[in-house]
PDB file of N, CA, C and O in Angstrom:
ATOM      1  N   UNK A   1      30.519   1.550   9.301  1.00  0.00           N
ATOM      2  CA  UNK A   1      29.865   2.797   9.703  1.00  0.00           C
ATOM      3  C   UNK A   1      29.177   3.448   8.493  1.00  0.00           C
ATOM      4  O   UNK A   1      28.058   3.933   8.657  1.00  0.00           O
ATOM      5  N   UNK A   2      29.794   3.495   7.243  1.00  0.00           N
ATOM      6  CA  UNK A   2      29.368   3.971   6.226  1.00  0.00           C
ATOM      7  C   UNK A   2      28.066   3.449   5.832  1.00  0.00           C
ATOM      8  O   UNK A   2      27.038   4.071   5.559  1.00  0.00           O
ATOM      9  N   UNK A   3      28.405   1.570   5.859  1.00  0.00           N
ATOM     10  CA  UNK A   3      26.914   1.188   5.360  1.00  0.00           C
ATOM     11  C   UNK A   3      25.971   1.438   6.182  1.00  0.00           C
ATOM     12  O   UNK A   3      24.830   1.514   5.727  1.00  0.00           O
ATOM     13  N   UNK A   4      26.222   1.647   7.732  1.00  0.00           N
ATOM     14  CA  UNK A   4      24.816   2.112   8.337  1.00  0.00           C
ATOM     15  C   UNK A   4      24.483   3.159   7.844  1.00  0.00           C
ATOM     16  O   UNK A   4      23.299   3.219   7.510  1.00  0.00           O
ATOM     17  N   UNK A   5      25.213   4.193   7.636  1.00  0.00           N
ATOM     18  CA  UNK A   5      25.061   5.828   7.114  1.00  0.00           C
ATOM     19  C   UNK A   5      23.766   5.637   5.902  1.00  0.00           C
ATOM     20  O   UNK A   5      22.667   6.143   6.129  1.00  0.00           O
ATOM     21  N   UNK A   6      23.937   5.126   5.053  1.00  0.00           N
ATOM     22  CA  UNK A   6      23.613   4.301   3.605  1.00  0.00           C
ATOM     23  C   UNK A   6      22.028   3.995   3.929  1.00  0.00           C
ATOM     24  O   UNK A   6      21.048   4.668   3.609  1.00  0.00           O
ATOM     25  N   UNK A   7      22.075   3.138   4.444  1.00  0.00           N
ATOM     26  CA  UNK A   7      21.090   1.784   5.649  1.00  0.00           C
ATOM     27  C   UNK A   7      19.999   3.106   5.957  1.00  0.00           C
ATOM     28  O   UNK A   7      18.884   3.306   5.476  1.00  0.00           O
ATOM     29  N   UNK A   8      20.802   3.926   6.969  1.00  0.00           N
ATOM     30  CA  UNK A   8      19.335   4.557   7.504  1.00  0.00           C
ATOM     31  C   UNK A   8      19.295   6.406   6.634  1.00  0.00           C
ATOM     32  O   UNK A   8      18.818   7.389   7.201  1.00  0.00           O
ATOM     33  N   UNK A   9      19.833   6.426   5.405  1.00  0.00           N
ATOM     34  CA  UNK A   9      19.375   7.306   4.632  1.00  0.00           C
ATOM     35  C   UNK A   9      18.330   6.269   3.812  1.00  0.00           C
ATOM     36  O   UNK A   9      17.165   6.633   3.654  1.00  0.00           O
ATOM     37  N   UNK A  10      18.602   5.484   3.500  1.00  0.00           N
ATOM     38  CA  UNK A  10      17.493   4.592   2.529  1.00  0.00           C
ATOM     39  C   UNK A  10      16.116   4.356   3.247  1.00  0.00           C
ATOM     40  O   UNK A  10      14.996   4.403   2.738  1.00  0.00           O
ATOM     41  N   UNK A  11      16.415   4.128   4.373  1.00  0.00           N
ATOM     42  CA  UNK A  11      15.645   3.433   5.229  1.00  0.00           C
ATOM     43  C   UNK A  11      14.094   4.179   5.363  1.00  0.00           C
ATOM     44  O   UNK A  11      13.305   3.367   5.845  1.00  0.00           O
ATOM     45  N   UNK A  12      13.590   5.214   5.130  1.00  0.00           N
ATOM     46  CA  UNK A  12      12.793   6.039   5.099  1.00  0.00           C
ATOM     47  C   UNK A  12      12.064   5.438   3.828  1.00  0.00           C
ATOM     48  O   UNK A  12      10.959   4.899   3.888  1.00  0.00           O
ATOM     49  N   UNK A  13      12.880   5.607   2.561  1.00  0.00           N
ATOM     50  CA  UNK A  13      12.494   5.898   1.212  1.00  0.00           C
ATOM     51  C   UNK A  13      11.499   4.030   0.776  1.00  0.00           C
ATOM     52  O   UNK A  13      10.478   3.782   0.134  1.00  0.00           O
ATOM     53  N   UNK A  14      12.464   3.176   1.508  1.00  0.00           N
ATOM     54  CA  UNK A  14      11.683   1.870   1.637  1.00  0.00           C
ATOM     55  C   UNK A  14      10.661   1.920   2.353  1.00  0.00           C
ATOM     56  O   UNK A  14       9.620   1.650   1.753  1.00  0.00           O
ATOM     57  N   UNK A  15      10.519   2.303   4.008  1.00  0.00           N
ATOM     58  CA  UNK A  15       9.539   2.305   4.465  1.00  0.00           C
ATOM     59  C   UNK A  15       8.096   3.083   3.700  1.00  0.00           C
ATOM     60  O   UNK A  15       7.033   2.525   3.427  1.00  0.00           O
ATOM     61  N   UNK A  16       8.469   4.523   3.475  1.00  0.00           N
ATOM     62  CA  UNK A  16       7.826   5.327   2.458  1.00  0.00           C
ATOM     63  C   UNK A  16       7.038   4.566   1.054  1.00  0.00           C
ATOM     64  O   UNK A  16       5.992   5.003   0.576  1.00  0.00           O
ATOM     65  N   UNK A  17       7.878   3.187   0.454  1.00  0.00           N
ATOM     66  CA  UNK A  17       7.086   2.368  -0.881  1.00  0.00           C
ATOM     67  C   UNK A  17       6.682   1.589  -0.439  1.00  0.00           C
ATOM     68  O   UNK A  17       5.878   1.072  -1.215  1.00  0.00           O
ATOM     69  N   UNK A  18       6.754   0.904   0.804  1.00  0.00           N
ATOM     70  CA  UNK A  18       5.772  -0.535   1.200  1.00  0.00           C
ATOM     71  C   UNK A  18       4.487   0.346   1.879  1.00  0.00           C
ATOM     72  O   UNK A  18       3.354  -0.097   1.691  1.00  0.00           O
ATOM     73  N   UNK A  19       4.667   1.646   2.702  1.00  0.00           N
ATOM     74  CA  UNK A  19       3.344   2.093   2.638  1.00  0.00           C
ATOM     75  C   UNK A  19       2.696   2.436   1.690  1.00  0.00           C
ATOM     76  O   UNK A  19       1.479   2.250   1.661  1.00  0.00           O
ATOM     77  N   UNK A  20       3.338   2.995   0.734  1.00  0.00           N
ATOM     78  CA  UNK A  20       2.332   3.611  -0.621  1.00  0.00           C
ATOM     79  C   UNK A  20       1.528   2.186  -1.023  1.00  0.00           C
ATOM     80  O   UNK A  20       0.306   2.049  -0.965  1.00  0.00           O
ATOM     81  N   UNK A  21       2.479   1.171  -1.436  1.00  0.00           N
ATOM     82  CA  UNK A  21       1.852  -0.090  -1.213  1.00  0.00           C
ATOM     83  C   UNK A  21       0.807  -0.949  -0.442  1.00  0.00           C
ATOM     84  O   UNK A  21       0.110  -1.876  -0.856  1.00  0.00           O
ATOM     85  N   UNK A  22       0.878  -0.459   0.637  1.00  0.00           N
ATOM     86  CA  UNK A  22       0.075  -0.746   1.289  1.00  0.00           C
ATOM     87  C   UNK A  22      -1.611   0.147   1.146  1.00  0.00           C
ATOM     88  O   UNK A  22      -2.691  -0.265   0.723  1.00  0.00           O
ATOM     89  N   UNK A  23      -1.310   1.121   1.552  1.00  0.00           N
ATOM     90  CA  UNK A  23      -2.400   1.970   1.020  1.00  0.00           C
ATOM     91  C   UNK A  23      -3.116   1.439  -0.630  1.00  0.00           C
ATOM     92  O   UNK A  23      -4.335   1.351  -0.778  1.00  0.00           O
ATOM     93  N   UNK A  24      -2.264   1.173  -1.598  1.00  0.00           N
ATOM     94  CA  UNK A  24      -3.214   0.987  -2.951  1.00  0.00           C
ATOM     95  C   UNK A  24      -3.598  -0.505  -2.850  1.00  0.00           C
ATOM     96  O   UNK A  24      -4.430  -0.984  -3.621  1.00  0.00           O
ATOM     97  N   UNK A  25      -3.122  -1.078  -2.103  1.00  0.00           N
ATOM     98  CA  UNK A  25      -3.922  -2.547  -1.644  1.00  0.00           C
ATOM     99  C   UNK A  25      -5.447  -2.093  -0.887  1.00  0.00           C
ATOM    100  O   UNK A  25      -6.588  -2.434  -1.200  1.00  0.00           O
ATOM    101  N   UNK A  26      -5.047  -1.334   0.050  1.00  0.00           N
ATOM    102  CA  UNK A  26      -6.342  -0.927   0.489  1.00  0.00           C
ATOM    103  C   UNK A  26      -7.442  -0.296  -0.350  1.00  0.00           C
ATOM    104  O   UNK A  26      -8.596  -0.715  -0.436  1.00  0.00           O
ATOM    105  N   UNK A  27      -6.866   0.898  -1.032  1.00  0.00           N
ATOM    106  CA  UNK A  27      -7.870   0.875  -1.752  1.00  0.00           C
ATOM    107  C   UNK A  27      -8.277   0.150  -2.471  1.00  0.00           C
ATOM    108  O   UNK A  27      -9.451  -0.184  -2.311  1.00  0.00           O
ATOM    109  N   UNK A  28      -7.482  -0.445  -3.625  1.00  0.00           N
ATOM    110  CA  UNK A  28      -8.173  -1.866  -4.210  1.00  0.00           C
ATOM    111  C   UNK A  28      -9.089  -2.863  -3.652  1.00  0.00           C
ATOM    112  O   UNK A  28      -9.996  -3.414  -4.275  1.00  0.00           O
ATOM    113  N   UNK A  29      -8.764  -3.055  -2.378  1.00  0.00           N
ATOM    114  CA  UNK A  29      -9.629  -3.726  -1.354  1.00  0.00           C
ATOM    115  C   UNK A  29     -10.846  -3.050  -1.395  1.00  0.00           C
ATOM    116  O   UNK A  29     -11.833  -3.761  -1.209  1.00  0.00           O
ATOM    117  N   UNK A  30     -11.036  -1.852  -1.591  1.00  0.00           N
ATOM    118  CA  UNK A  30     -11.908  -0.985  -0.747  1.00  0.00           C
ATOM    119  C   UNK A  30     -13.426  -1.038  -1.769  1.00  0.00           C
ATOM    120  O   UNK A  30     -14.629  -1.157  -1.534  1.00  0.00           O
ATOM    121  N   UNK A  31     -12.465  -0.857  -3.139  1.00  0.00           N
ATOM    122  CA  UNK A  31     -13.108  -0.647  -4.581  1.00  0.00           C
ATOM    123  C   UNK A  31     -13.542  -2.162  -4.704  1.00  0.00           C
ATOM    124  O   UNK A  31     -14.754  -2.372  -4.731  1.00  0.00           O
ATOM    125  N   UNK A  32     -12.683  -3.237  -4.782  1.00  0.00           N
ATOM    126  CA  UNK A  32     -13.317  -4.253  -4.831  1.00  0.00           C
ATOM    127  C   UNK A  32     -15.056  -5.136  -4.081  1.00  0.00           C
ATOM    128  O   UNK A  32     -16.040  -5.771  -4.461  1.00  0.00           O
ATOM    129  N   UNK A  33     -14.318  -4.458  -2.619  1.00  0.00           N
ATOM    130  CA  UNK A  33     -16.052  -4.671  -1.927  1.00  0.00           C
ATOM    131  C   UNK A  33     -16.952  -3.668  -2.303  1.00  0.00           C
ATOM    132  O   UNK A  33     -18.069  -4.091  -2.004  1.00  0.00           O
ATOM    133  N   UNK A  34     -17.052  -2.419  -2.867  1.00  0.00           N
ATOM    134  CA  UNK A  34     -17.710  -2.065  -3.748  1.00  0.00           C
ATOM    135  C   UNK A  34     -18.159  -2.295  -5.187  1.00  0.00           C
ATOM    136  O   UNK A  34     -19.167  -1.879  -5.757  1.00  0.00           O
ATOM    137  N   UNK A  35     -17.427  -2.858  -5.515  1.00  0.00           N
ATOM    138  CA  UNK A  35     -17.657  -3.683  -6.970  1.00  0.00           C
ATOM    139  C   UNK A  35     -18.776  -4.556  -6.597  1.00  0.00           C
ATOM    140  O   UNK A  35     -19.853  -4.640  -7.187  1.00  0.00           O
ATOM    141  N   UNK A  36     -18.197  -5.546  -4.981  1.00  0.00           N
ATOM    142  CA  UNK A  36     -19.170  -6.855  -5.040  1.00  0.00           C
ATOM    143  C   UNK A  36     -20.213  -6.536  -4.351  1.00  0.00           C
ATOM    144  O   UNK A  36     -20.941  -7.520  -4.486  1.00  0.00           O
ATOM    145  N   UNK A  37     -20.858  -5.641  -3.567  1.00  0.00           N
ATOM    146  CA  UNK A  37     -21.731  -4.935  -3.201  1.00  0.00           C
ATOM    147  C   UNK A  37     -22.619  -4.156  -3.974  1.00  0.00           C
ATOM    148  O   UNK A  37     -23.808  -3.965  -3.718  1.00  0.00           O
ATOM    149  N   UNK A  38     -21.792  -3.587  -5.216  1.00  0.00           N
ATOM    150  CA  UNK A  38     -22.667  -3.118  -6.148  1.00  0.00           C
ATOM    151  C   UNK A  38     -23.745  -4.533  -7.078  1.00  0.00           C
ATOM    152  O   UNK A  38     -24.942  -4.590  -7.360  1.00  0.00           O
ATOM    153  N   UNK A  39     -22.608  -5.464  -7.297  1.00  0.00           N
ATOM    154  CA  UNK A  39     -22.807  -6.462  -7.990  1.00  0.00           C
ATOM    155  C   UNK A  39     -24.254  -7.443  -7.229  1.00  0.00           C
ATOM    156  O   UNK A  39     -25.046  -8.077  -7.925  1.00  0.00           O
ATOM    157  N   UNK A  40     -24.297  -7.394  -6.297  1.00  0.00           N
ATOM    158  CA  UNK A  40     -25.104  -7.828  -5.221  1.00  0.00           C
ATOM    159  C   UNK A  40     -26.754  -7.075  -5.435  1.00  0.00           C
ATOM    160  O   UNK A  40     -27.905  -7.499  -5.530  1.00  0.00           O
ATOM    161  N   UNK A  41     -26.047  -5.673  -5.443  1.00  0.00           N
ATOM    162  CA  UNK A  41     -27.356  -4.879  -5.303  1.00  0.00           C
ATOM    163  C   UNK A  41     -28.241  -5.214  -6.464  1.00  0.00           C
ATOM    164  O   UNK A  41     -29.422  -5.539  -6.344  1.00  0.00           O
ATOM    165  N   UNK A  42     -27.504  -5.101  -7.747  1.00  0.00           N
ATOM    166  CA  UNK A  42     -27.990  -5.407  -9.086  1.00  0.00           C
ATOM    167  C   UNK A  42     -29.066  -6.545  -9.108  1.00  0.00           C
ATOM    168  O   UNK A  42     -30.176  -6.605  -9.635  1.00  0.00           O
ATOM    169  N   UNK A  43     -28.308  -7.471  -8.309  1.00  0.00           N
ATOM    170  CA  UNK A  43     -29.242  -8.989  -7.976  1.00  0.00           C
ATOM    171  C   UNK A  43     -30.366  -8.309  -7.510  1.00  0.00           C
ATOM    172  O   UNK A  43     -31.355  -8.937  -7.131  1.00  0.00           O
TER     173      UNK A  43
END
């Protein structure tokens, strides 16, 4: 019982870093096709 107690106090704080994660993938993603779009234009 305890470790569920444990389990779903944590359980937020993980979900909470694989989104932050997720999000700076995106932006990196985001910046990157701007990089190669810029890089393009230059051409």
């Amino acid at each position: 019982m305890l470790k569920l107690l444990v389990y779903l106090m944590f359980f937020p704080i993980i979900i909470a870093f694989k989104m932050m994660g997720w999000i700076v993938k995106g932006i990196l993603g985001i910046f990157k096709m701007i990089g190669v779009a810029d890089f393009f234009w230059k051409l």
